[in-house]
C-alpha positions as CSV (number, residue, x, y, z in Angstrom):
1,X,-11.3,-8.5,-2.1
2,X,-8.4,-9.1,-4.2
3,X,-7.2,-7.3,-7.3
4,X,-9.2,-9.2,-9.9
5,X,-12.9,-8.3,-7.9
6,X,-11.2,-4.8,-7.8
7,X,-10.5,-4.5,-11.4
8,X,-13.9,-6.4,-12.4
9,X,-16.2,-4.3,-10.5
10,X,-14.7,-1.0,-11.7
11,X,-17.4,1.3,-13.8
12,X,-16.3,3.7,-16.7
13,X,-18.2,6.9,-17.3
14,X,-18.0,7.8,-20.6
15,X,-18.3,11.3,-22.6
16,X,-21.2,12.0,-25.4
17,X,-19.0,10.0,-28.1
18,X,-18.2,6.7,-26.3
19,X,-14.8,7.4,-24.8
20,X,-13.8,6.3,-21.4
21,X,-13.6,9.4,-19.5
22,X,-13.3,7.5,-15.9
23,X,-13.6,4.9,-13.2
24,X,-16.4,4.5,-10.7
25,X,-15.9,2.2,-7.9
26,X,-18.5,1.7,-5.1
27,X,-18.0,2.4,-1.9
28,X,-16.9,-1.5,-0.7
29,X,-14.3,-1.8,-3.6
30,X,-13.0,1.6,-2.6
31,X,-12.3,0.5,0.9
32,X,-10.9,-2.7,-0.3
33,X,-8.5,-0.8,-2.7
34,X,-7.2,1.1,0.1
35,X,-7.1,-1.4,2.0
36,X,-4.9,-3.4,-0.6
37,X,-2.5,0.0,-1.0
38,X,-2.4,0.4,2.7
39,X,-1.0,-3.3,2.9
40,X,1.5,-2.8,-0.3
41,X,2.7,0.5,1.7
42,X,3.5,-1.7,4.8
43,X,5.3,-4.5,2.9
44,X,7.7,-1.7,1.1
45,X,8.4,0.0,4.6
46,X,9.5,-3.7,5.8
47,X,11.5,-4.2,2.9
48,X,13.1,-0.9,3.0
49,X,13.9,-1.9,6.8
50,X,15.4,-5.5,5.7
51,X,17.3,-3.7,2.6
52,X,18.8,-1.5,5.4
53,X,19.5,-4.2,8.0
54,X,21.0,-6.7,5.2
55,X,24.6,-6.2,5.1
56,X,25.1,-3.7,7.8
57,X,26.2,-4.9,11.4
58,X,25.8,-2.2,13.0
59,X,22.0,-2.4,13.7
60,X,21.9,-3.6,17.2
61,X,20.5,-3.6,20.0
62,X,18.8,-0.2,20.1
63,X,20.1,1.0,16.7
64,X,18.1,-1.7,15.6
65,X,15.0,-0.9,17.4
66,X,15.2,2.6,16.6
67,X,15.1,1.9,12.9
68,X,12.5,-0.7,13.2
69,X,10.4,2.2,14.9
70,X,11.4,4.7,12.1
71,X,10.1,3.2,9.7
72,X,7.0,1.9,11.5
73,X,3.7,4.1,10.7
74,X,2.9,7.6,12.7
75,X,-0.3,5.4,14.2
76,X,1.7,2.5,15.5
77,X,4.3,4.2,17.1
């Protein structure tokens, strides 16, 4: 599910005079929000990893692996 089914599913709760108050998701979109964050979390840690690894020679070998590993999440390490 993509942003756009995310955002066009969403439900508002609103108080006694009309405002918007909140968002209610079901329980599909939720998982497919987190899901979608999860994924955007991943692609910052690997672009944190090639921001490091861009200009610095130094990452080699098992300097590099280390890094790689450090920045990998807790459950896949």
């Amino acid at each position: 599910m993509g942003v756009d089914a995310i955002l066009d599913s969403v439900q508002y709760v609103v108080d006694k005079d009309g405002q918007q108050t909140a968002v209610l998701l079901d329980l599909p979109t939720w998982d497919a929000l987190r899901l979608l964050l999860k994924e955007l979390g991943e692609d910052e840690r690997l672009g944190q990893l090639l921001d490091d690894v861009e200009n610095d020679e130094t990452f080699e070998g098992e300097a590099s692996w280390n890094l790689y590993q450090s920045l990998l999440p807790k459950a896949q390490s």
